[in-house]
N, C-alpha and C positions, 0 to 999 in steps of 0.2 A: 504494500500500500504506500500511497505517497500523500503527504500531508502539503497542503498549499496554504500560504497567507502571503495577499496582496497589500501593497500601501502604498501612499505615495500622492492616492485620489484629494482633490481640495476643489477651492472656489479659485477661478481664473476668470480673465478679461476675455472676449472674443479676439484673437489674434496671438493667444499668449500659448505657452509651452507649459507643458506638465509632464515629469516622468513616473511611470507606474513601475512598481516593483514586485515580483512573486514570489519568494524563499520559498523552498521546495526540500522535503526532508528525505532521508535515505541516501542509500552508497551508490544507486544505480542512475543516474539523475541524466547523465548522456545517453540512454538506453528510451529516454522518453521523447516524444515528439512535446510540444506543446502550445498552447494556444492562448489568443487574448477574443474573448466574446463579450457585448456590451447587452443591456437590458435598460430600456426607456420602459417607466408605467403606463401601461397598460398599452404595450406593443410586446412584439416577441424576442426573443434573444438571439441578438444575430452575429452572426461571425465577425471579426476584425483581422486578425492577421495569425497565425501560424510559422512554424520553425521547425526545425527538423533534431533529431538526437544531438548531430555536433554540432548544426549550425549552418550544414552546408545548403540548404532550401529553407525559402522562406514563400509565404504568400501571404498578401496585405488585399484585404477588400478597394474595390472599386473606391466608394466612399471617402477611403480615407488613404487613397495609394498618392503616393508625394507627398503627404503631409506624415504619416504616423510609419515608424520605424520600428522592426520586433528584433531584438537581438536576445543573446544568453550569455551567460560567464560559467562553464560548468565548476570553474573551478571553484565560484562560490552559491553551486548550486540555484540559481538566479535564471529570472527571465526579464527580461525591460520589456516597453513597449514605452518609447520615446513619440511624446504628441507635439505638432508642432500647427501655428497656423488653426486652433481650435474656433471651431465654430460652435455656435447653440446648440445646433442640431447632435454636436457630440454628445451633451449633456446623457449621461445615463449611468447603472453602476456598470464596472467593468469588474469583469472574473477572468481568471487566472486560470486552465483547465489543462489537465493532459492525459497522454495514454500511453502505450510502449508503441515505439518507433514503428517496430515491423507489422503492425500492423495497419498499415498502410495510412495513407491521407483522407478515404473516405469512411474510415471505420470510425464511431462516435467516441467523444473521450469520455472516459468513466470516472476522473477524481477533478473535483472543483473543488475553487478557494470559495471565502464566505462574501467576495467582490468588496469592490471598493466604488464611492460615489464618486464622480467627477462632473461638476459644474460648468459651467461656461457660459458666464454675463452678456447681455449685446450692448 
């Protein structure tokens, strides 16, 4: 099992930057893929960007591709998800999610963080 906690989420201007963070527990932590998904109330929970075991693939939603960056550090078990250029519409919480690698990019991930809120004023 892999235990997730995200931070990082606050109150920001429209045009401003925020970085999310997700510590990730266990020895095997390059062995997982993992993901950034966001949730507005009373909409659904959609994808934002994805990364791969070492790092070497990544994929960032339409939405927010040029503006939001996902990277890792396995060496401190960590996943970023660098916002840049925030709009309102980002406004949602965002969660931290993964699964093991080999099971490929369309398979669902099974361990989520408890997410974090991130704002974004106009």
């Amino acid at each position: 099992q892999v235990q997730l906690v995200e931070s990082g989420g606050g109150l920001v201007q429209a045009g401003g930057s925020l970085r999310l963070s997700c510590a990730a527990s266990g020895r095997t932590f390059s062995r997982y893929a993992m993901g950034w998904f966001r949730q507005a109330p009373g909409k659904e929970r959609e994808f934002v960007a994805a990364i791969s075991g070492i790092g070497g693939n990544t994929n960032h939603a339409d939405s927010v591709k040029g503006r939001f960056t996902i990277s890792r550090d396995n060496a401190k078990n960590t996943v970023y998800l660098q916002m840049n250029s925030l709009k309102p519409d980002d406004t949602a919480v965002y969660y931290c999610a993964a699964k093991r690698d080999y099971l490929g990019h369309r398979a669902p991930y099974d361990y989520w963080g408890q997410g974090t809120q991130v704002t974004v004023s106009s």
